[in-house]
N, C-alpha and C positions, 0 to 999 in steps of 0.2 A: 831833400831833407828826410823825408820819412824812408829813402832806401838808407842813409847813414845810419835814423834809428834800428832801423831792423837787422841792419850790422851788427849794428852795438849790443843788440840784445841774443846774438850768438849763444853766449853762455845760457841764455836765461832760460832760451828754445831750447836746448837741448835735456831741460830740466823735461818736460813735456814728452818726451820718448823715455821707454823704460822697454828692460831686459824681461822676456816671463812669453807669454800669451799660452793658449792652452797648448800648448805640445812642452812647454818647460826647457826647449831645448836653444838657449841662450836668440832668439831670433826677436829683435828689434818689431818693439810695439808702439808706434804712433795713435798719439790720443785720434779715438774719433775714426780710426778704420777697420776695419773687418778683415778678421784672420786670413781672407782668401784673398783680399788686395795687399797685405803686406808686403808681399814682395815686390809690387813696386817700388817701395821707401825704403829700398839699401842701396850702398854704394856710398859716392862722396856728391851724383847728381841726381834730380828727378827731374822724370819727365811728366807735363800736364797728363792728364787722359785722352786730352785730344791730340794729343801730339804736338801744340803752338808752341808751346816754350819748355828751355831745361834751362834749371835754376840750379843753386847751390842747395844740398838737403836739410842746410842750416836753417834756408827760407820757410820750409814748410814748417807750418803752424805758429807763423810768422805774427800774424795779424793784419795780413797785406797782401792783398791778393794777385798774384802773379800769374796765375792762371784763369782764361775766361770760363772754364767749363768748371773753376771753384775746387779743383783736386787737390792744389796745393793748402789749404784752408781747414782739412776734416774736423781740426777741433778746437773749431772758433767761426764767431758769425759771419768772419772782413768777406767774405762770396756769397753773394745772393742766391747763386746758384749752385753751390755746394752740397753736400749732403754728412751726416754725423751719424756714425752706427753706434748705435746702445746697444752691448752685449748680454745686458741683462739674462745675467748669470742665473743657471735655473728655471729660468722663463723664455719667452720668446723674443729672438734677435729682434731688431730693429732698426731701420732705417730713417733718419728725419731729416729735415729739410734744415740747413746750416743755421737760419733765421730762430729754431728753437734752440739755438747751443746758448747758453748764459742769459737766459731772457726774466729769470726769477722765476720759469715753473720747470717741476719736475717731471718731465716727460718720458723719462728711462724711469724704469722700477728701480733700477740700482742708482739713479742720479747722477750718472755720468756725465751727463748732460750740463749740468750743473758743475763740473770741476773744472779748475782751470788747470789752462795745459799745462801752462810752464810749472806750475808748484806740484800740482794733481790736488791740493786741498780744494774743497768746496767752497765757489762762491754764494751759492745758498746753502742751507742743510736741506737735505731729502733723504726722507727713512727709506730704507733698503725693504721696499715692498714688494719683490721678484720672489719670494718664497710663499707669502701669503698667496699671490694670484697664481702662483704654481698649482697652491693645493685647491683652489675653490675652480681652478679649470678641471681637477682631475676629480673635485665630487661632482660637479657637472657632467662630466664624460661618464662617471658610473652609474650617472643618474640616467643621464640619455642609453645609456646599454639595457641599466634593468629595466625601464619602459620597452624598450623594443624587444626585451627577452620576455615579457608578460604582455606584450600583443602576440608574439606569435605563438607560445601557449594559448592563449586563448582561441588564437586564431585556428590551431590545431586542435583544440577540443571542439571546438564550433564544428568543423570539418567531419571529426570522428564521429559525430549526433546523426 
């Protein structure tokens, strides 16, 4: 029954992949992976990551886990043991554990986390906070520079006494 539904909803999965990623040059982006695995998810099949099973590429991001190691699943909770990259653009990539995909919190700064695959609209809203902890990592980082640039002044006037 639930392989029938997940048939059925061919069309609906395929809403959930889109044209773009950062190189622009037309190469298929599955919600929920990271630009450096995408090439596993072309063709017309996929294979797990462990190699158990090849499915139809219709199945991934299915909602039905076909895979035990959770590969086929990136963006959506159905694998326990899956995992869901936050791109969070601006800021720093991320990896999370499939269990945080669609949970009601925002655990990407860009909230990708939070979109569903098939539509890409947000099932929560989450403000797009990857630009604000962009900038508060980089006044930290200049903060930690000018400390260390005024110990070792001092530490070299200390010296020069």
């Amino acid at each position: 029954m639930l392989r029938a539904v997940s048939l059925a909803c061919i069309f609906v999965v395929t809403a959930s992949w889109g044209w773009g990623g950062s190189s622009g040059g037309g190469e298929l982006a599955i919600h929920g992976v990271a630009p450096s695995e995408r090439s596993r998810y072309t063709g017309s099949t996929f294979t797990c990551a462990d190699g158990s099973v090849k499915i139809p590429l219709s199945q991934v991001n299915d909602d039905y886990c076909d895979c035990l190691d959770g590969s086929d699943e990136p963006g959506t909770a159905a694998c326990g043991s899956g995992g869901f990259w936050c791109a969070n653009e601006g800021y720093n990539p991320l990896r999370l554990p499939s269990s945080r995909v669609r949970d009601g919190v925002c655990d990407c700064c860009d909230g990708g986390d939070e979109e569903d695959p098939w539509s890409g609209s947000p099932m929560r809203k989450c403000e797009n906070t990857c630009k604000t902890l962009a900038d508060e990592l980089a006044r930290k980082e200049a903060e930690k520079k000018q400390r260390i640039a005024d110990a070792v002044a001092l530490r070299l006037d200390a010296a020069a006494k």
